[in-house]
C-alpha positions as CSV (number, residue, x, y, z in Angstrom):
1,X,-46.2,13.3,146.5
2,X,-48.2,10.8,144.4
3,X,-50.3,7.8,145.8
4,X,-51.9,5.2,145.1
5,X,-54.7,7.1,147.3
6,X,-54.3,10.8,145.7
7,X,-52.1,13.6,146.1
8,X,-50.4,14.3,149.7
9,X,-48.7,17.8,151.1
10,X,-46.1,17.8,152.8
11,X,-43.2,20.6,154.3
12,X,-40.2,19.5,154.0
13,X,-37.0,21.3,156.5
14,X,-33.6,21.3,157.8
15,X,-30.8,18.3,156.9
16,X,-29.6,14.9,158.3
17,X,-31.7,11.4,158.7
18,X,-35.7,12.1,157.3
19,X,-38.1,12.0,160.2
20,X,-41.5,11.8,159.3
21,X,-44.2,13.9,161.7
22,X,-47.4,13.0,161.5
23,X,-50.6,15.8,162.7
24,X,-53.3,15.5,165.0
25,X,-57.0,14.8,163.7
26,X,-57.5,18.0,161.7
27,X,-54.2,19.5,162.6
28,X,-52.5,19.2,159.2
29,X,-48.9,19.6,159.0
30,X,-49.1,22.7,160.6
31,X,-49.4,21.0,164.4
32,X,-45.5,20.4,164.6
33,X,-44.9,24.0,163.4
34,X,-43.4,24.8,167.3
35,X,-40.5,22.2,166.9
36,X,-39.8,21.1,163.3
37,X,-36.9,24.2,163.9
38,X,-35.2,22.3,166.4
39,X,-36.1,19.3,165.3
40,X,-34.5,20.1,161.3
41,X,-30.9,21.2,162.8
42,X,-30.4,16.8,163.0
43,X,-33.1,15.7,160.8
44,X,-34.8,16.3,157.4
45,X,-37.9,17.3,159.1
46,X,-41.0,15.9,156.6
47,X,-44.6,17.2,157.9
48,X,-47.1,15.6,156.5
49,X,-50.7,16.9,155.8
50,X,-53.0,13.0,156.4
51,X,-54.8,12.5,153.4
52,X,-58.8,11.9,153.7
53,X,-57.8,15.0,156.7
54,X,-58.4,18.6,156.2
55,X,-55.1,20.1,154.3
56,X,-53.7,21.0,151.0
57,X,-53.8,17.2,149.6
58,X,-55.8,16.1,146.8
59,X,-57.7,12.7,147.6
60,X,-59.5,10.1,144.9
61,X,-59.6,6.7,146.1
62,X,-60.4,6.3,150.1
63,X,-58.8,5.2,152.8
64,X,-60.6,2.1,154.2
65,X,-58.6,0.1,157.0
66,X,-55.4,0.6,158.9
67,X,-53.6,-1.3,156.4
68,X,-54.3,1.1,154.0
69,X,-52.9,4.1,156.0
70,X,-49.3,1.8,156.0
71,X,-49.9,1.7,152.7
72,X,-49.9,5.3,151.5
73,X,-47.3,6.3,153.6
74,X,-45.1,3.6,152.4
75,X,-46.2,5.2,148.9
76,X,-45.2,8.5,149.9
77,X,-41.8,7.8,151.6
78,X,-41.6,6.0,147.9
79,X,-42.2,9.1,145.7
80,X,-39.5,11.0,147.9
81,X,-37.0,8.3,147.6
82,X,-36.9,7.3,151.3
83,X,-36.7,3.4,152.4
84,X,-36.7,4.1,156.4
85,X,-37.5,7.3,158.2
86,X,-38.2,8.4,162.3
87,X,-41.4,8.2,162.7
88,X,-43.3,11.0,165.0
89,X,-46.8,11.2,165.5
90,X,-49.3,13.1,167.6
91,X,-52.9,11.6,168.4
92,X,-54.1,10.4,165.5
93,X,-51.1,10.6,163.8
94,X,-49.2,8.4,166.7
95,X,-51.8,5.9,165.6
96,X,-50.6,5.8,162.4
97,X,-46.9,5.7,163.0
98,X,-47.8,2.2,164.8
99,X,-49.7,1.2,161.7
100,X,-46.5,1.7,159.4
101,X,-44.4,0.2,162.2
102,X,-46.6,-3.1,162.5
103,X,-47.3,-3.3,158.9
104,X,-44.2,-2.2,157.4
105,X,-41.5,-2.3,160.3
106,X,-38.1,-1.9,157.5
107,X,-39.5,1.9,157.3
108,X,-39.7,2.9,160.8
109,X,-35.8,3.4,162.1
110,X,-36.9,4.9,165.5
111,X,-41.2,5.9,166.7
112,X,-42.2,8.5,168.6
113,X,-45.5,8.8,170.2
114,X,-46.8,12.0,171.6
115,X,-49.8,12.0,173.0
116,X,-51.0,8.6,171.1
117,X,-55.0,8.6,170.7
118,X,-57.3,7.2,173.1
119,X,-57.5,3.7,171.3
120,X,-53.9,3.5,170.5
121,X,-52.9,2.3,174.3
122,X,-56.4,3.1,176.2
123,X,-59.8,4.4,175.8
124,X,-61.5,8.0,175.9
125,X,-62.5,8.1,179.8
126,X,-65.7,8.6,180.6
127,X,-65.5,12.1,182.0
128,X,-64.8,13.5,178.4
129,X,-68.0,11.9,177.1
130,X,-70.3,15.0,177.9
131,X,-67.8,17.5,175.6
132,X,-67.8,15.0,172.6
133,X,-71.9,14.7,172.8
134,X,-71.9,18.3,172.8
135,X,-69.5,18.3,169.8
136,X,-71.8,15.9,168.0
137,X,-74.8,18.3,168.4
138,X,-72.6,21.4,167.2
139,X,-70.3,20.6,164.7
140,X,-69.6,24.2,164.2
141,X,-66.2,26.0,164.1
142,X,-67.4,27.7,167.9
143,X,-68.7,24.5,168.8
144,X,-65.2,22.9,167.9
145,X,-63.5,25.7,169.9
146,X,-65.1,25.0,172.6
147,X,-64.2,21.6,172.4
148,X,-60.9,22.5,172.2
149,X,-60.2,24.5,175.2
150,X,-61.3,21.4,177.0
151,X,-58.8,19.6,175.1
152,X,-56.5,22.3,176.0
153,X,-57.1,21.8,179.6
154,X,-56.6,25.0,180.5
155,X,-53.5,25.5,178.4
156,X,-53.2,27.8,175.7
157,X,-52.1,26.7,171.5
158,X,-51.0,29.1,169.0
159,X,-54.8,30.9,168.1
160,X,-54.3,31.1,164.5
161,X,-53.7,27.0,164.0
162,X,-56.5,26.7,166.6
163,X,-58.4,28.4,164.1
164,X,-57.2,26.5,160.7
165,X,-58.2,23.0,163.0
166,X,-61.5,24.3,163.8
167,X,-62.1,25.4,160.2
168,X,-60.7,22.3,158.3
169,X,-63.0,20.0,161.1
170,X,-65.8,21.8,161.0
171,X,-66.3,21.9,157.0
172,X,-64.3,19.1,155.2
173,X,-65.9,15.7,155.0
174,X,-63.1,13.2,156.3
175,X,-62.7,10.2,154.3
176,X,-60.6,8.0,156.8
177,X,-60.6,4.8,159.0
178,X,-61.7,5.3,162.6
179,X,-58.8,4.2,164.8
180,X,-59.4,0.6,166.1
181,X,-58.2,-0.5,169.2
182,X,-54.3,-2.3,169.3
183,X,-54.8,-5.7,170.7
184,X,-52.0,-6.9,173.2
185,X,-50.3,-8.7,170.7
186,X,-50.4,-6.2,167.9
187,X,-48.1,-3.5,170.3
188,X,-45.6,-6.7,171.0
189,X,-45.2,-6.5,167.3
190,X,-43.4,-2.7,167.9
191,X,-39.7,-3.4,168.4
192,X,-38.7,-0.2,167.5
193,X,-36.6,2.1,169.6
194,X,-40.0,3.4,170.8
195,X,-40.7,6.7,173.3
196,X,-43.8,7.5,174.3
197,X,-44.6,11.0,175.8
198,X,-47.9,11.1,177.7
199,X,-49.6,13.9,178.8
200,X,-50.3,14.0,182.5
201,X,-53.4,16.0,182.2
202,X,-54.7,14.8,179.0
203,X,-58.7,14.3,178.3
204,X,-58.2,11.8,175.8
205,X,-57.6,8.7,177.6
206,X,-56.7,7.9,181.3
207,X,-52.9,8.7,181.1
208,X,-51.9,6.1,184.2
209,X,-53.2,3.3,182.5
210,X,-51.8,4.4,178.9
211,X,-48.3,4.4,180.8
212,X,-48.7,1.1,182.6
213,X,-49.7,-0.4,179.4
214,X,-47.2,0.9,176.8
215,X,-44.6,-0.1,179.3
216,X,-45.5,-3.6,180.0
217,X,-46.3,-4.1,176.3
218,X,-43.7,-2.6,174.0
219,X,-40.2,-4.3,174.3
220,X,-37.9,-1.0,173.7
221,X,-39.9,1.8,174.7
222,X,-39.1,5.0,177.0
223,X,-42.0,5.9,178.5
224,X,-42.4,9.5,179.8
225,X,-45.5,11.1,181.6
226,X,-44.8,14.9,181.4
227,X,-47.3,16.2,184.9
228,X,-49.7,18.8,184.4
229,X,-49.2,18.7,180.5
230,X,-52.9,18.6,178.0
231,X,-53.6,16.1,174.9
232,X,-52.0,18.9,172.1
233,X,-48.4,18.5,173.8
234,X,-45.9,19.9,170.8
235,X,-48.4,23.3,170.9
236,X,-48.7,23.4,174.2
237,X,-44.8,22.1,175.7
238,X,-42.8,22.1,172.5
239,X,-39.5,22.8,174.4
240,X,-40.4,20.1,176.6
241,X,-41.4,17.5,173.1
242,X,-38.0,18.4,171.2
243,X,-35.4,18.0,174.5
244,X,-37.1,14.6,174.8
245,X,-37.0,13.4,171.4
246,X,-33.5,15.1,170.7
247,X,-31.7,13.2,173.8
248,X,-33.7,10.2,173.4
249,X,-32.8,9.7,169.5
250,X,-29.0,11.1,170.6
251,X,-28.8,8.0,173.5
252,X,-30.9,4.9,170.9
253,X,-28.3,6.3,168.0
């Protein structure tokens, strides 16, 4: 699809209402691989690869603010012919989704929110602050994998997407906006059917307080803390991702 911000990839399945998925840092398209089957028996299933984000898109013109990242995908739902969509985003991506909704709330029918980013609802804690100093000192692909079985928690991801992540990361200069924390009154702005699914183990925030807040501050959320679960939850629990957004987007309709 054509932008105003270069070229974008997506993988496009299945039939019924278009429901965009949105990867990971680094995790192209390719990070919703374990439910976009399920997921495309209701919906035309759209993974997108982020532009400025390792992947098969073609960038020219950067991305410099969160209002930009509305901005091309509102040019991409464009180019396909979509007006509104279902918005699902992992990390990063689930940072993104609340861009569009805040900034473009006509295009976002329902949002889903797995595992939103540490500055989405909360902050990186503390304890993960020795792994990401050792990721800045060895920005390598072992270094990255190392990185990632702390993300992991313990839990094991497909290996060969481990691998594309820790290639893309660890050679392709990323030309995107850092995610800036939501203000209190920015989420209030989210009155979308909303569900959140946090994991209970996850490194990349403190997952009680990410609860507590999304909770008291968006107005039609579902909230779900899935126990024992790590930060790359459709890998990891994709059964446990699809029955959640299947009966939650069979009950909002």
């Amino acid at each position: 699809m054509r932008t105003r911000f270069g070229v974008t990839h997506a993988i496009r399945h299945g039939t019924g209402e278009p429901m965009i998925l949105l990867p990971g840092n680094g995790g192209t398209a390719a990070n919703w691989s374990t439910c976009a089957r399920a997921l495309g028996e209701r919906h035309t299933v759209i993974a997108l690869d982020i532009l400025g984000q390792p992947g098969l898109g073609m960038q020219h013109t950067p991305l410099r603010g969160p209002r930009d990242l509305s901005t091309w995908v509102g040019d991409v739902m464009y180019d396909l012919g979509i007006e509104g969509a279902h918005f699902c985003g992992l990390s990063y991506g689930a940072w993104v989704a609340t861009l569009v909704a805040m900034h473009a709330p006509f295009r976002v029918r329902t949002l889903a929110l797995a595992e939103p980013a540490g500055n989405t609802f909360g902050r990186m804690p503390l304890s993960s602050l020795p792994a990401v100093l050792r990721l800045l000192c060895d920005h390598s692909e072992s270094g990255l994998a190392r990185f990632g079985r702390h993300v992991e928690a313990g839990w094991s991801s497909d290996p060969d997407h481990r691998r594309l992540v820790n290639f893309g990361m660890a050679n392709y200069r990323v030309r995107l906006p850092f995610m800036r924390h939501h203000s209190d009154a920015e989420l209030r702005r989210i009155t979308q059917p909303t569900l959140v699914l946090v994991a209970g183990a996850s490194v990349a925030h403190n997952p009680a307080k990410v609860v507590h807040r999304a909770r008291t501050l968006l107005p039609n959320a579902k909230v779900e803390l899935i126990a024992g679960a790590p930060h790359p939850l459709p890998e990891t629990h994709p059964e446990v991702v699809t029955d959640h957004l299947t009966n939650w987007l069979s009950a909002v309709g």
